[in-house]
C-alpha positions in Angstrom: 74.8 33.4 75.5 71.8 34.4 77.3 69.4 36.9 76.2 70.1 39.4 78.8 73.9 40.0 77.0 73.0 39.6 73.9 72.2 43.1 73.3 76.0 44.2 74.6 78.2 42.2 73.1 76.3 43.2 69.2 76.9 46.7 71.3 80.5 46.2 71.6 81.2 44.5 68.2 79.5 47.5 66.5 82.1 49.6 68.7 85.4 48.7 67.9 85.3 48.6 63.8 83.6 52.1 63.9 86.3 52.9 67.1 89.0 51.8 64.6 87.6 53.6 61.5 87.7 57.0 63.6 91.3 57.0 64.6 92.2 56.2 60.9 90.3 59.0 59.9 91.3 61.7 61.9 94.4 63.8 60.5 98.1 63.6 61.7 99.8 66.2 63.9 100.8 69.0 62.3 104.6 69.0 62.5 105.9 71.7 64.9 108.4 73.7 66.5 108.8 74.1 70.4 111.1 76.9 71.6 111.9 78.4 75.2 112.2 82.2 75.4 113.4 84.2 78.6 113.2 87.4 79.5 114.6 89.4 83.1 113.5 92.2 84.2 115.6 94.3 87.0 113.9 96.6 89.1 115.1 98.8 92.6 113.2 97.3 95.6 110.7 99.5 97.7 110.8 96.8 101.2 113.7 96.3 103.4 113.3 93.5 105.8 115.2 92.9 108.9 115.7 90.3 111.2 116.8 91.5 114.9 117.9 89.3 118.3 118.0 90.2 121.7 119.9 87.4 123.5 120.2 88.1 127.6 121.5 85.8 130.2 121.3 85.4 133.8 121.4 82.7 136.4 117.7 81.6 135.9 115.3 81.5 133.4 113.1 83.7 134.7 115.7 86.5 134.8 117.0 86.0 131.4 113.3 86.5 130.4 112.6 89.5 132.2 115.7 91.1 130.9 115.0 90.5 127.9 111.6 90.8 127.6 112.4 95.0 128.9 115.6 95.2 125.7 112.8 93.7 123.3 110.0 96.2 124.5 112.5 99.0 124.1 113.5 97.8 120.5 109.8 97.6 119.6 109.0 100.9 121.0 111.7 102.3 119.4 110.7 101.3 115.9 107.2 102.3 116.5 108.7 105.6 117.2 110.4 105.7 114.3 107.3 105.3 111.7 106.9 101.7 111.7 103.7 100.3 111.5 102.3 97.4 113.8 101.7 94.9 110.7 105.2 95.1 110.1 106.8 94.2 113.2 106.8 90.2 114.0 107.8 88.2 116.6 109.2 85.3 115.1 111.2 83.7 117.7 111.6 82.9 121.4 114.6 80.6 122.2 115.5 79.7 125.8 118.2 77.5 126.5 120.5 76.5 129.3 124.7 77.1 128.9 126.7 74.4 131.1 130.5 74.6 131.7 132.1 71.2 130.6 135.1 69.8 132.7 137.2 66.7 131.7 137.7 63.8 134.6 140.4 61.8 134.7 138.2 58.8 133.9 137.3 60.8 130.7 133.7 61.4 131.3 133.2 65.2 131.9 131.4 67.2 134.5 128.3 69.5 133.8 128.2 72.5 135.3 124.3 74.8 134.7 126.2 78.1 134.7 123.1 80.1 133.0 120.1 80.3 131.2 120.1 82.6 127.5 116.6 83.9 125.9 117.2 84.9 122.8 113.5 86.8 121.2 113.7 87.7 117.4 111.8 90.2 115.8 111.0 90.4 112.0 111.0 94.0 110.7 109.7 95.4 107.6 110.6 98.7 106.7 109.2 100.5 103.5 110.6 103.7 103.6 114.1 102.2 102.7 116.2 105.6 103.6 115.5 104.7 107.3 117.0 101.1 107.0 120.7 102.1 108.0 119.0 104.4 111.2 116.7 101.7 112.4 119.9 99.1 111.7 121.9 101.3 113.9 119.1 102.5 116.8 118.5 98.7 117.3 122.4 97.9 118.5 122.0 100.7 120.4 119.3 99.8 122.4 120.1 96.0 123.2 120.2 94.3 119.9 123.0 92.0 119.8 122.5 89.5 117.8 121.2 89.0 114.2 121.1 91.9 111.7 120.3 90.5 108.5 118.4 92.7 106.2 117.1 92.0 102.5 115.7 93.7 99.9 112.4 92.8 98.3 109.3 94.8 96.0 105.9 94.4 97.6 104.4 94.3 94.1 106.1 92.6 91.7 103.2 92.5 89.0 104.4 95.2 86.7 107.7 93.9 86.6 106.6 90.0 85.6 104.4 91.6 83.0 107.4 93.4 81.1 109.7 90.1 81.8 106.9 88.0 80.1 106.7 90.2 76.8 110.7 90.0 76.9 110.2 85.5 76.8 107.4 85.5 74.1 109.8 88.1 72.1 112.6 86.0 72.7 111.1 82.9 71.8 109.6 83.8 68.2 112.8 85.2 67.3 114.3 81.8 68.2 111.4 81.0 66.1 112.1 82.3 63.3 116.3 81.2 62.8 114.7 77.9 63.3 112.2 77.8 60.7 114.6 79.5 58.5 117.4 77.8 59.0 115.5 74.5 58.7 114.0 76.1 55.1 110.6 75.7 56.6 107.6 78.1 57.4 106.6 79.1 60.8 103.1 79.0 61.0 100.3 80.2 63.9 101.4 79.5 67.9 99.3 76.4 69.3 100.5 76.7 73.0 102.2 78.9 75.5 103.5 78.0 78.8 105.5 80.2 81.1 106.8 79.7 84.5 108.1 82.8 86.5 110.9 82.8 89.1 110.9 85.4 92.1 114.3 86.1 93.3 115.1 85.6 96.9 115.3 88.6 98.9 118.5 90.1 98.0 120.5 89.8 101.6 123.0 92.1 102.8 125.5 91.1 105.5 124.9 91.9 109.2 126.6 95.3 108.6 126.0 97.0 112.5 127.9 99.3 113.8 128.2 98.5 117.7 130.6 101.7 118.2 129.8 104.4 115.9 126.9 106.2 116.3 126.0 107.4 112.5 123.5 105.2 109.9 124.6 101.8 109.1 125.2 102.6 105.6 122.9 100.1 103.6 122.9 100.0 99.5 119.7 98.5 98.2 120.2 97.5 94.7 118.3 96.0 92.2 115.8 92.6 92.3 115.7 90.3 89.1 112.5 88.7 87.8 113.1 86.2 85.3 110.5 84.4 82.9 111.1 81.6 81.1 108.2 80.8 78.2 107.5 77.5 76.3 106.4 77.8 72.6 104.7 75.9 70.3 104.6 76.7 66.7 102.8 75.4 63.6 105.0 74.8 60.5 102.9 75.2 57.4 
């Protein structure tokens, strides 16, 4: 061995026996209890969100357009009108597609006929004053929305509700806890570690309830939106 590695290999065989000694002397685990808590908490939702089509067709693609960019702009100016704000409306959509006539030949092979061209434009709409949902639901068929009509229910600030789901988990969990550590005739000591994990709820939807030939509100019932918690525990035993 030359001189030049001398120096790290006395290095490394000083290492490992005091590498060695260390891990011997360092104390065991404590033994432990891991428990999941959950806690819900259910709250009314303050957002309606709606999504609205306005299919047209004609014989080109240019006239579907055109009509149906004049149903959209009457839609939009319509929900302006009726308090909506211009962050809330959203175009999320423009669809245009050809429709053909199929015919069967006696060969079996069919025949395509171009009989039209369909633009379909979607607009996203939030609504926070949720008393106008079934009014807007219904002014929209009236003025050219024919297709789409979903509408679901969310908060816009979930925070306070999260918060009281997460003090429902840890509660839940230490009294899991406890039957444990009593059951197992052993005492619960001090926590070492939390975890939690939250779970937003999907929009709650409501069907495409639109009334094409009545003229009253759409009647809409909002409900309620879950947030769930779900917490991981760990627990000394003494």
């Amino acid at each position: 061995m030359t001189k030049a590695y001398l120096p790290l290999a006395l290095a490394a065989a000083l290492a490992v026996p005091a590498a060695a000694a260390s891990a011997q002397s360092m104390p065991p685990a404590p033994p432990r209890i891991i428990v999941t808590g959950e806690g819900e908490k259910a709250v009314a939702p303050d957002l309606a969100l709606l999504s609205l089509s306005v299919m047209r067709e004609a014989k080109t693609a240019r006239e579907a357009l055109s009509a149906n960019n004049d149903a959209m702009a009457a839609v939009i100016s319509a929900m302006k009108a009726a308090g909506i704000e211009e962050r809330d409306l959203q175009t999320s959509g423009i669809q245009i597609s050809p429709r053909y006539n199929y015919t069967n030949k006696p060969d079996g092979s069919q025949d395509a006929e171009l009989v039209a061209y369909q633009v379909t434009n979607t607009l996203s709409v939030r609504i926070r004053d949720l008393d106008k949902a079934g009014d807007i639901l219904d002014k929209s068929v009236s003025l050219g929305v024919n297709q789409g009509g979903g509408i679901t229910f969310s908060n816009n600030d979930s925070s306070a509700a999260l918060t009281e789901a997460r003090k429902l988990a840890v509660k839940d969990a230490i009294a899991k806890a406890k039957v444990l550590s009593e059951a197992a005739g052993v005492q619960l000591g001090r926590v070492i570690e939390i975890a939690d994990q939250n779970f937003a709820p999907p929009p709650m939807p409501m069907g495409k309830a639109m009334s094409f030939d009545r003229a009253e509100a759409v009647p809409v019932q909002a409900g309620e939106n879950s947030y769930r918690v779900q917490v991981s525990v760990t627990f000394e035993i003494k």
